[in-house]
PyMOL Python script that loads the backbone (N, CA, C, O; Angstrom):
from pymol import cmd

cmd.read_pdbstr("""\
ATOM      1  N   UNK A   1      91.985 120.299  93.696  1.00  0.00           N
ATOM      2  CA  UNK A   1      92.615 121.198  92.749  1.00  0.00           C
ATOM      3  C   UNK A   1      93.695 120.414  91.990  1.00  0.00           C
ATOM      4  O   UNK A   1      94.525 119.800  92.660  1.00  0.00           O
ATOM      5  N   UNK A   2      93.745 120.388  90.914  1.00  0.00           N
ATOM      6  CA  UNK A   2      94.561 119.857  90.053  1.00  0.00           C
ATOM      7  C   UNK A   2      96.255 120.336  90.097  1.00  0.00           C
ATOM      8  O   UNK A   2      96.264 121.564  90.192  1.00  0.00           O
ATOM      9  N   UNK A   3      97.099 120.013  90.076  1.00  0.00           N
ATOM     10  CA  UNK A   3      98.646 120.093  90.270  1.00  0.00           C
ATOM     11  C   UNK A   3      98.861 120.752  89.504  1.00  0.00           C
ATOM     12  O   UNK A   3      99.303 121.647  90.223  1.00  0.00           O
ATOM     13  N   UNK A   4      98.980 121.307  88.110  1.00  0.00           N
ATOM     14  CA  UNK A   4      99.045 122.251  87.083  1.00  0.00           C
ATOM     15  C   UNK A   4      98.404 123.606  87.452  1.00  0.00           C
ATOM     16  O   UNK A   4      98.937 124.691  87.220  1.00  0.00           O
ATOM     17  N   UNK A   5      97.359 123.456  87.972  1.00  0.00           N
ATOM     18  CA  UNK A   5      96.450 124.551  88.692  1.00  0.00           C
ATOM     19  C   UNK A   5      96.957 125.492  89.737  1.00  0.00           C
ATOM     20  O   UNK A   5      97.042 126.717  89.816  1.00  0.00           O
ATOM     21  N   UNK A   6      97.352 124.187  90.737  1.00  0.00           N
ATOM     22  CA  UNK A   6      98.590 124.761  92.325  1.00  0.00           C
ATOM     23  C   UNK A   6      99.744 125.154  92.098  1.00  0.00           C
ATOM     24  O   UNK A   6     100.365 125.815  92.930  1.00  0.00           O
ATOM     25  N   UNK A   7     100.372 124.726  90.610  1.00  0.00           N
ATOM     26  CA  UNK A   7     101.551 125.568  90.778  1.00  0.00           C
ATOM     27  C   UNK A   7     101.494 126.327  89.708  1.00  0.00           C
ATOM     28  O   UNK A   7     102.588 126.589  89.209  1.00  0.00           O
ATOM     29  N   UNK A   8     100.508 126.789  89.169  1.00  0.00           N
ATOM     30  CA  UNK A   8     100.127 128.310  88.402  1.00  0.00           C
ATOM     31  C   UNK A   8      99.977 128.902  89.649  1.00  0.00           C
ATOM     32  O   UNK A   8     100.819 129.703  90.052  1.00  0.00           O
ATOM     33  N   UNK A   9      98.969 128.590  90.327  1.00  0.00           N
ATOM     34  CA  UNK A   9      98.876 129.885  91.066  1.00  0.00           C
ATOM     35  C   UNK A   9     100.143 129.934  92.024  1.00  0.00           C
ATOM     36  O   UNK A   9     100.529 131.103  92.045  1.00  0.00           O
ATOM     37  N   UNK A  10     100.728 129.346  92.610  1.00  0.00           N
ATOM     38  CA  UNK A  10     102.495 129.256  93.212  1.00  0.00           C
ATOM     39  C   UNK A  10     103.241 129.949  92.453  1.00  0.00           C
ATOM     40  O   UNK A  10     103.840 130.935  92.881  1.00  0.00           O
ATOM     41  N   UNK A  11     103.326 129.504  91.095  1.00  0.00           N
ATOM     42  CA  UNK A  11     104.061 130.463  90.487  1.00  0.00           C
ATOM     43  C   UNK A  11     103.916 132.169  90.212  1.00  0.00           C
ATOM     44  O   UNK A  11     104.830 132.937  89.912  1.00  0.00           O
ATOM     45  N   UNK A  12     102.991 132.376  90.342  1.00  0.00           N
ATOM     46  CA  UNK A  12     102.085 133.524  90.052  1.00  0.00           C
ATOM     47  C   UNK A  12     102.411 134.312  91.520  1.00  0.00           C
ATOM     48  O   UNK A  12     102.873 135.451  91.591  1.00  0.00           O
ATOM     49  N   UNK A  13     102.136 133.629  92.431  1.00  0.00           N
ATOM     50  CA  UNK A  13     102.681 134.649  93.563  1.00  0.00           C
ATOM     51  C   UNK A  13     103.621 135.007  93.965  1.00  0.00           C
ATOM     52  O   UNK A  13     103.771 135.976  94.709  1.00  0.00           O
ATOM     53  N   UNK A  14     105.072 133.729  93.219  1.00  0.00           N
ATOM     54  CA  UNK A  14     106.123 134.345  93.749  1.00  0.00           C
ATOM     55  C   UNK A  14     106.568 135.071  92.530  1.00  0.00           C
ATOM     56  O   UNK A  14     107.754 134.878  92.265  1.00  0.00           O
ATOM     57  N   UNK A  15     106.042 135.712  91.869  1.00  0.00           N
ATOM     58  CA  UNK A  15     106.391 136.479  90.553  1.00  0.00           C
ATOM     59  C   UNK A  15     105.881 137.984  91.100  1.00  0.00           C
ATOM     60  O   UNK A  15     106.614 138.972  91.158  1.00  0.00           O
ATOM     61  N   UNK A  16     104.443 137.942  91.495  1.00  0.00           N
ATOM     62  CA  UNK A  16     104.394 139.138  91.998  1.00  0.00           C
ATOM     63  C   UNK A  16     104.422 139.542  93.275  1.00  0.00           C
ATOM     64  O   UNK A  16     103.596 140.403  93.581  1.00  0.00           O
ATOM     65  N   UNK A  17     105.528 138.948  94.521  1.00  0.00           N
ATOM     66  CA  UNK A  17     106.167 139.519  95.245  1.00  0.00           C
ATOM     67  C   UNK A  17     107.632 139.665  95.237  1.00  0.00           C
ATOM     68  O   UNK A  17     108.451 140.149  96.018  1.00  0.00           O
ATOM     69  N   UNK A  18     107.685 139.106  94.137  1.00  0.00           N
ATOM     70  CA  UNK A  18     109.600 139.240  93.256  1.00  0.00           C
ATOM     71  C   UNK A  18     109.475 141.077  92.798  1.00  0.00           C
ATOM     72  O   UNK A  18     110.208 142.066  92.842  1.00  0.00           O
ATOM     73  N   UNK A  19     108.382 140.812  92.460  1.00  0.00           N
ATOM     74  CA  UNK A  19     108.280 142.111  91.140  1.00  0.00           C
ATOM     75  C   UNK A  19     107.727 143.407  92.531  1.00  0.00           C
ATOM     76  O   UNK A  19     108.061 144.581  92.372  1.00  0.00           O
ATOM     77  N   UNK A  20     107.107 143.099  93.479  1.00  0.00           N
ATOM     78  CA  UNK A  20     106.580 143.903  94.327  1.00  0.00           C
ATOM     79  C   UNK A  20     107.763 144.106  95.594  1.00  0.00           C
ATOM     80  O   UNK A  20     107.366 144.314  96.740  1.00  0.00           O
ATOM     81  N   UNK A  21     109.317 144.022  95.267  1.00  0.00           N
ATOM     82  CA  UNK A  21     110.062 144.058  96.439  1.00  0.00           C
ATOM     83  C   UNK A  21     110.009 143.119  97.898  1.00  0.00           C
ATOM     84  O   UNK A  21     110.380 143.471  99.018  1.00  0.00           O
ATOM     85  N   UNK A  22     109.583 142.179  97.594  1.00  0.00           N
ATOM     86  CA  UNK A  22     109.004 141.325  98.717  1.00  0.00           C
ATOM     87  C   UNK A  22     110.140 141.058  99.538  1.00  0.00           C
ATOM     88  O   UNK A  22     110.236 141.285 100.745  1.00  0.00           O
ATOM     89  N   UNK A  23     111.296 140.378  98.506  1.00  0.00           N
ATOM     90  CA  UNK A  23     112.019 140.124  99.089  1.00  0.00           C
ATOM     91  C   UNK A  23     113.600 140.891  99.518  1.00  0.00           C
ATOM     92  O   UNK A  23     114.591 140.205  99.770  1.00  0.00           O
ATOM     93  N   UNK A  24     113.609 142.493  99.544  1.00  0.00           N
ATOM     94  CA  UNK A  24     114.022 143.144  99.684  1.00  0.00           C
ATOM     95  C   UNK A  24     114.239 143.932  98.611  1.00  0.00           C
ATOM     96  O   UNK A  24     113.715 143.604  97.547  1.00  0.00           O
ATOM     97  N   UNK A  25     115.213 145.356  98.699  1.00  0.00           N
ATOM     98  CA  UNK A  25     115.248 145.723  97.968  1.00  0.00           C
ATOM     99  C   UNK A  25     115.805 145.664  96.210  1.00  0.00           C
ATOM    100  O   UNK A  25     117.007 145.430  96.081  1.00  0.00           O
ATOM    101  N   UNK A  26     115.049 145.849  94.999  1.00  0.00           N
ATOM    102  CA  UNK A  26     115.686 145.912  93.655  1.00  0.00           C
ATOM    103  C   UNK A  26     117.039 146.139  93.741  1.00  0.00           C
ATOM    104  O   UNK A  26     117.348 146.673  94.806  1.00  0.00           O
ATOM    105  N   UNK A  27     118.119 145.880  92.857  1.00  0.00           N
ATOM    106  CA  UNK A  27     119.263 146.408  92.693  1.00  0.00           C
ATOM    107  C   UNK A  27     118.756 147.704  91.356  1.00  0.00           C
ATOM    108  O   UNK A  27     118.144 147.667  90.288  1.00  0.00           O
ATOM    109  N   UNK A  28     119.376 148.661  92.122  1.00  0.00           N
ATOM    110  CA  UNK A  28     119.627 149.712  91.147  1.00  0.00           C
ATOM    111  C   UNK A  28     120.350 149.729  89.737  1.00  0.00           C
ATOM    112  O   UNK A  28     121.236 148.908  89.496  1.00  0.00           O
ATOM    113  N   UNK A  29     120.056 150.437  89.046  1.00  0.00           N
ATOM    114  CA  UNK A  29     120.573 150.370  87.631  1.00  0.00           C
ATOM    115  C   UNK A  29     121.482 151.587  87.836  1.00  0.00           C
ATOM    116  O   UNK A  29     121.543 152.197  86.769  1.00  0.00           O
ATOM    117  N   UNK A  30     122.227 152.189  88.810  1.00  0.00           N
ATOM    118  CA  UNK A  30     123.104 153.593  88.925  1.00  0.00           C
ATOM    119  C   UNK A  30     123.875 153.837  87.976  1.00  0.00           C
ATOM    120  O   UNK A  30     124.077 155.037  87.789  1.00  0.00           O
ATOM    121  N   UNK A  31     124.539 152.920  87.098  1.00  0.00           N
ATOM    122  CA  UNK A  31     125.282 153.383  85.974  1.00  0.00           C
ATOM    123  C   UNK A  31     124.771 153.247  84.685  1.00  0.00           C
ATOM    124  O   UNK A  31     124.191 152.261  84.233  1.00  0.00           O
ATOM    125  N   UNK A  32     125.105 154.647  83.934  1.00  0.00           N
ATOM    126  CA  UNK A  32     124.507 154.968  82.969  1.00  0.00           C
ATOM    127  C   UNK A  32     125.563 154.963  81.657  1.00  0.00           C
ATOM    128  O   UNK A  32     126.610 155.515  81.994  1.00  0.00           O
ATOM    129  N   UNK A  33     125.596 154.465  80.149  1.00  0.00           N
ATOM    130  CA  UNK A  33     126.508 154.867  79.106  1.00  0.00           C
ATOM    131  C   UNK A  33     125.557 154.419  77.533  1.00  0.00           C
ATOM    132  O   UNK A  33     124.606 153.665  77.325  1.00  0.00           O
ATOM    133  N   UNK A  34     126.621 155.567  76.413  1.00  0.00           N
ATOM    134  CA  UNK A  34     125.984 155.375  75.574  1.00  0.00           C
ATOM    135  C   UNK A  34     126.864 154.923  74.632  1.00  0.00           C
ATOM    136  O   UNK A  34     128.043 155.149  74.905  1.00  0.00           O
ATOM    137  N   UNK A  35     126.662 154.388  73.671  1.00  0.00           N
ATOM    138  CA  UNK A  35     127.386 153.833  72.716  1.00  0.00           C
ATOM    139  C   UNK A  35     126.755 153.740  71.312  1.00  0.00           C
ATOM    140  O   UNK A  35     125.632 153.248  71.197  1.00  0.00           O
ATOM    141  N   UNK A  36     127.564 154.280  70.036  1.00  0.00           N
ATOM    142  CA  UNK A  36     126.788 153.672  68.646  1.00  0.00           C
ATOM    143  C   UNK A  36     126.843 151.753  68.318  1.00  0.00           C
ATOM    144  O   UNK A  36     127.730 150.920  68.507  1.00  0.00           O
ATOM    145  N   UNK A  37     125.369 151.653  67.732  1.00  0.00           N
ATOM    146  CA  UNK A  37     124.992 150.415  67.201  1.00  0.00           C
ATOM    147  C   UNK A  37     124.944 150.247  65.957  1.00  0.00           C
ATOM    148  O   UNK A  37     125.187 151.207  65.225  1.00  0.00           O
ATOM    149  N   UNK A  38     124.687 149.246  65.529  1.00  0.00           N
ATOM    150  CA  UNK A  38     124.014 148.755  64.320  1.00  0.00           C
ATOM    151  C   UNK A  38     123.063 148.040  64.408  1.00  0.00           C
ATOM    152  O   UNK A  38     123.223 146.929  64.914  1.00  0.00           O
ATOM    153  N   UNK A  39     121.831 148.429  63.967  1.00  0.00           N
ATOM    154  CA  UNK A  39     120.342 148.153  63.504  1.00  0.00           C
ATOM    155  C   UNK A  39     119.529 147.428  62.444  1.00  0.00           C
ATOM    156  O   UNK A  39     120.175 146.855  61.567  1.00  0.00           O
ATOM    157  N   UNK A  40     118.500 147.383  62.410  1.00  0.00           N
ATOM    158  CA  UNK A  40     117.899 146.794  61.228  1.00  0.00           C
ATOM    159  C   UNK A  40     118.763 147.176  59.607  1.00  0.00           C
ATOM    160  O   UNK A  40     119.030 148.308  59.206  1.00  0.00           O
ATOM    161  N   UNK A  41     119.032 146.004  58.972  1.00  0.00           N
ATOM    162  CA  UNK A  41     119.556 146.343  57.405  1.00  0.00           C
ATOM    163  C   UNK A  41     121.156 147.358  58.175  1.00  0.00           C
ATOM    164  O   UNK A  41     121.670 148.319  57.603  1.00  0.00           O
ATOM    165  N   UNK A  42     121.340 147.135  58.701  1.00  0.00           N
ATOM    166  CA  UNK A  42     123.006 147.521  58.762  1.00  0.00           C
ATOM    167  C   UNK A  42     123.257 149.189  59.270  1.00  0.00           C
ATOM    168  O   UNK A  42     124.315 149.775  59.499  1.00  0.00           O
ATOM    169  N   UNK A  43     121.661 149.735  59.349  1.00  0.00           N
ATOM    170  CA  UNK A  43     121.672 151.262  59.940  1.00  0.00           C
ATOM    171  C   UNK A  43     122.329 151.587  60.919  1.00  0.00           C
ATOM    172  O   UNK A  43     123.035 150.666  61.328  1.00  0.00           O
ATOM    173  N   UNK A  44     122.434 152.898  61.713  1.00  0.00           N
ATOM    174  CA  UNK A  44     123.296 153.172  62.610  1.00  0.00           C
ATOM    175  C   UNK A  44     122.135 153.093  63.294  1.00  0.00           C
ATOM    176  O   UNK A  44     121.055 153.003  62.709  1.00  0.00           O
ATOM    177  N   UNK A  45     122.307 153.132  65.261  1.00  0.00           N
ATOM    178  CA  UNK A  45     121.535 153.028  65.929  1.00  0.00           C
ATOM    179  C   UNK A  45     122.177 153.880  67.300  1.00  0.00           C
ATOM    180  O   UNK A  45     123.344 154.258  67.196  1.00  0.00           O
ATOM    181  N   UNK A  46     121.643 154.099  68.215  1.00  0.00           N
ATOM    182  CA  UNK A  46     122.476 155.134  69.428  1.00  0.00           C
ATOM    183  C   UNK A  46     121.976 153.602  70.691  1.00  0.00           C
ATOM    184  O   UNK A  46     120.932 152.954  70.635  1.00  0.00           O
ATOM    185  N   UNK A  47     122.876 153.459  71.480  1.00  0.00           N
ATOM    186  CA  UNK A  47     122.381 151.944  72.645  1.00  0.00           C
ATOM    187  C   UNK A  47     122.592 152.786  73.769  1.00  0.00           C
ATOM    188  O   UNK A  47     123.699 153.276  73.993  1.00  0.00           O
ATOM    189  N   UNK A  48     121.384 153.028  74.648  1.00  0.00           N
ATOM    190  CA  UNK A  48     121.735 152.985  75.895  1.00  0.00           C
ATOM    191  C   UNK A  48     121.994 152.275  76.983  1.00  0.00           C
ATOM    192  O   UNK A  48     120.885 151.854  77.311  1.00  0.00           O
ATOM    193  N   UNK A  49     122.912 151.809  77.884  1.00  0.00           N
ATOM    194  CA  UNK A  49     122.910 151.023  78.505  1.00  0.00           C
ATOM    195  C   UNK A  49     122.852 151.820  80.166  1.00  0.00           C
ATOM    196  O   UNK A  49     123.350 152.872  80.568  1.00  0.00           O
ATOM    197  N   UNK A  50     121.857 150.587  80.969  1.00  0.00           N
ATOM    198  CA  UNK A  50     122.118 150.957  82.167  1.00  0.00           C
ATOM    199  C   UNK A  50     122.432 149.873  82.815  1.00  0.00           C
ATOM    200  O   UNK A  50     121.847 148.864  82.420  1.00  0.00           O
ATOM    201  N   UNK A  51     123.481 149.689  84.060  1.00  0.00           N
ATOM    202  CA  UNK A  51     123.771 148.632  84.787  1.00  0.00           C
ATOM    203  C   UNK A  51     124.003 149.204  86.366  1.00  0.00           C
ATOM    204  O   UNK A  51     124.045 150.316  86.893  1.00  0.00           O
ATOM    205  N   UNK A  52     124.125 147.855  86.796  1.00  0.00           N
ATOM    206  CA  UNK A  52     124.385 147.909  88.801  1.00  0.00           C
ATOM    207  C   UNK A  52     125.687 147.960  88.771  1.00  0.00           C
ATOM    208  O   UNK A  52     126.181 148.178  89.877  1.00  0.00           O
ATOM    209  N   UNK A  53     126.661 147.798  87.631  1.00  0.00           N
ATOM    210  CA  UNK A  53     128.142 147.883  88.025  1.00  0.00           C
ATOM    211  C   UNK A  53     128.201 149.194  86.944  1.00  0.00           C
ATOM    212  O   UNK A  53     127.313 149.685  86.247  1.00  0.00           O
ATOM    213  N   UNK A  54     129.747 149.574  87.123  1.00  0.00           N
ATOM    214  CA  UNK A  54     130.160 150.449  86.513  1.00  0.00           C
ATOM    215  C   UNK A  54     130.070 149.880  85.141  1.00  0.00           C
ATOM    216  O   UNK A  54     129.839 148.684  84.962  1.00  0.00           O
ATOM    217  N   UNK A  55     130.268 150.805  84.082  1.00  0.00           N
ATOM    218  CA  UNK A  55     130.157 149.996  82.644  1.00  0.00           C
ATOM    219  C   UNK A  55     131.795 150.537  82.219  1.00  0.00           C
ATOM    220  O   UNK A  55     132.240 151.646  82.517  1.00  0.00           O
ATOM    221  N   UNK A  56     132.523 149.495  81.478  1.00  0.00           N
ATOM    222  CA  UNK A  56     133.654 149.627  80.540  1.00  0.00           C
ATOM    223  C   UNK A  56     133.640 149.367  79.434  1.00  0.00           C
ATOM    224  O   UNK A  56     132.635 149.524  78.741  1.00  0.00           O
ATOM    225  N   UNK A  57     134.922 148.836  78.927  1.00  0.00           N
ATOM    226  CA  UNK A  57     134.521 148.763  77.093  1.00  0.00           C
ATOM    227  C   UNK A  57     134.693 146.919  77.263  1.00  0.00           C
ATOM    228  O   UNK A  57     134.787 146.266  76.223  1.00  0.00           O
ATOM    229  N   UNK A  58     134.719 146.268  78.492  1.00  0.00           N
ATOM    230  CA  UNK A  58     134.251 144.806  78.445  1.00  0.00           C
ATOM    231  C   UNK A  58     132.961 144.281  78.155  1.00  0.00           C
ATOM    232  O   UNK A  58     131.992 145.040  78.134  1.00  0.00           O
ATOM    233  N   UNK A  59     132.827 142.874  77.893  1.00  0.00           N
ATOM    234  CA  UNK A  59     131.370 142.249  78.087  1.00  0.00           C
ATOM    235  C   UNK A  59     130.768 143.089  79.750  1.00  0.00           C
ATOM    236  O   UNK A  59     131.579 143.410  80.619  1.00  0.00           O
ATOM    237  N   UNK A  60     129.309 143.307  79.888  1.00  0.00           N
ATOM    238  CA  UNK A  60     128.410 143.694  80.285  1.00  0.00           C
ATOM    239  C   UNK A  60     127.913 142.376  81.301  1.00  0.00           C
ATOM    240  O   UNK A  60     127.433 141.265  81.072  1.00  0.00           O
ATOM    241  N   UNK A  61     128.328 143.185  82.633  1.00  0.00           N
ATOM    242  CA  UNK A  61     127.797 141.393  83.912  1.00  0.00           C
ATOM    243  C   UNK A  61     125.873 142.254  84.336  1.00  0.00           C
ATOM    244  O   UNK A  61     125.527 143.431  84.442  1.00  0.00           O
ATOM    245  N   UNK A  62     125.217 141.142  84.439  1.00  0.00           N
ATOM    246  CA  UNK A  62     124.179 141.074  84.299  1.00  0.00           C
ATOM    247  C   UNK A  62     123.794 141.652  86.336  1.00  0.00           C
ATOM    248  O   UNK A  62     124.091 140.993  87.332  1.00  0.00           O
ATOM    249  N   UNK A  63     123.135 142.932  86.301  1.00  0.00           N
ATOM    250  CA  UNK A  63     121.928 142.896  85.887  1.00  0.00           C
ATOM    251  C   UNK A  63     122.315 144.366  84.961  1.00  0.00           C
ATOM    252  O   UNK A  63     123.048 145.289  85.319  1.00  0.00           O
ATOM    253  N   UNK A  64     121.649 144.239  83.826  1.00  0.00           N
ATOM    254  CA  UNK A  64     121.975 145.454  82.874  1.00  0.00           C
ATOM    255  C   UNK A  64     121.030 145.178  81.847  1.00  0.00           C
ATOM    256  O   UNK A  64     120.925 144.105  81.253  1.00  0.00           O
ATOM    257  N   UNK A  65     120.018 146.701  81.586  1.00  0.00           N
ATOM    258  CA  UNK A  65     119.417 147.331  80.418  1.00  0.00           C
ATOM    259  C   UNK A  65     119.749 147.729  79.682  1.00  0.00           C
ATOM    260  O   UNK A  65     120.284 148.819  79.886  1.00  0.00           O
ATOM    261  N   UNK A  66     119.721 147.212  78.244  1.00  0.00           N
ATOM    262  CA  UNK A  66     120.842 148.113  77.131  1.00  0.00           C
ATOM    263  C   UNK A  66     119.127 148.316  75.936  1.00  0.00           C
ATOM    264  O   UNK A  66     118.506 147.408  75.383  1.00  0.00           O
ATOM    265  N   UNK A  67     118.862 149.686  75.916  1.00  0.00           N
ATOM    266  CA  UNK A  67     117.759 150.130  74.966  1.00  0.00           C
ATOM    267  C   UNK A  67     118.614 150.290  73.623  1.00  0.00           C
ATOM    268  O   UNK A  67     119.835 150.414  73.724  1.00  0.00           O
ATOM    269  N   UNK A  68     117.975 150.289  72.317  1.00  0.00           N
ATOM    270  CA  UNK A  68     118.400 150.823  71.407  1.00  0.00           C
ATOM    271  C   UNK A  68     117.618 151.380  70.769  1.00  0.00           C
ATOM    272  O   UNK A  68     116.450 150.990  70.757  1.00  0.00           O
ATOM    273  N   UNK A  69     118.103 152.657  69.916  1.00  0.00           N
ATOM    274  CA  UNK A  69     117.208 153.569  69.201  1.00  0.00           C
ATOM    275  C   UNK A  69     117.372 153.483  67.889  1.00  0.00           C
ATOM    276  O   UNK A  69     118.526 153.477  67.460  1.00  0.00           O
ATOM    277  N   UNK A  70     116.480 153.416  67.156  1.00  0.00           N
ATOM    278  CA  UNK A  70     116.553 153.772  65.668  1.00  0.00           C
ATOM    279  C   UNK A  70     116.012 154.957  64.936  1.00  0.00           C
ATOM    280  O   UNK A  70     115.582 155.793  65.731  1.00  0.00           O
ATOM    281  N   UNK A  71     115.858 155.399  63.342  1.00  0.00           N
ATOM    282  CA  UNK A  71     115.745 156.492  63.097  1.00  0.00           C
ATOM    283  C   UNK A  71     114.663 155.764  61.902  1.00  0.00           C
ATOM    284  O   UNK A  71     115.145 155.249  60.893  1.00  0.00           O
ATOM    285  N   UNK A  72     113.453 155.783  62.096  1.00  0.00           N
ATOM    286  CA  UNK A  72     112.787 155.365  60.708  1.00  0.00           C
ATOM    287  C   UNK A  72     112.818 156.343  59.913  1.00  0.00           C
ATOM    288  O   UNK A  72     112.434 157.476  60.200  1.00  0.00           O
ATOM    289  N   UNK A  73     113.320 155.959  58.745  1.00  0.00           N
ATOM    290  CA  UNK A  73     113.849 157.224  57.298  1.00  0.00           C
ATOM    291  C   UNK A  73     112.529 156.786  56.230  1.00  0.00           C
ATOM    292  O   UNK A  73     112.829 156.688  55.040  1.00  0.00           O
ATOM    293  N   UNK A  74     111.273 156.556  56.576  1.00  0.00           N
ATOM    294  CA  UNK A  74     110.220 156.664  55.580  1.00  0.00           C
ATOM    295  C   UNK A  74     109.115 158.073  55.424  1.00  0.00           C
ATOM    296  O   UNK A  74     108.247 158.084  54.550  1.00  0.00           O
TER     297      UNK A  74
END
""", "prot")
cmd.dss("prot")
cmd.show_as("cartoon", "prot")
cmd.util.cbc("prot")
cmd.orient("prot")
């Protein structure tokens, strides 16, 4: 088996027992906040953010989901 080959598939498994809880449990995303953005061409946008720490009006410590929404006006 070729070396490029062995560590595709190496890599590949420890991706999906990362992703399958293998190695204990996910950290939760428990905190929830919303905040206005700015969007494509300078629009307003609504950001949700979720994180494992509390959220303030500081930079955002990682692990944290921040979605944003837009409003297509066509």
């Amino acid at each position: 088996m070729r070396p490029k080959t062995l560590s595709l598939y190496v890599l590949t498994l420890l991706g999906l027992t990362a992703g399958c809880d293998a190695f204990g449990p996910a950290p939760s995303l428990s905190h929830a906040g919303v905040t206005s953005g700015c969007g494509p061409a300078g629009g307003p946008t609504v950001v949700l953010i979720l994180s494992h720490r509390p959220i303030g009006s500081g930079q955002l410590i990682t692990p944290y989901v921040d979605v944003e929404f837009t409003q297509n006006m066509t």
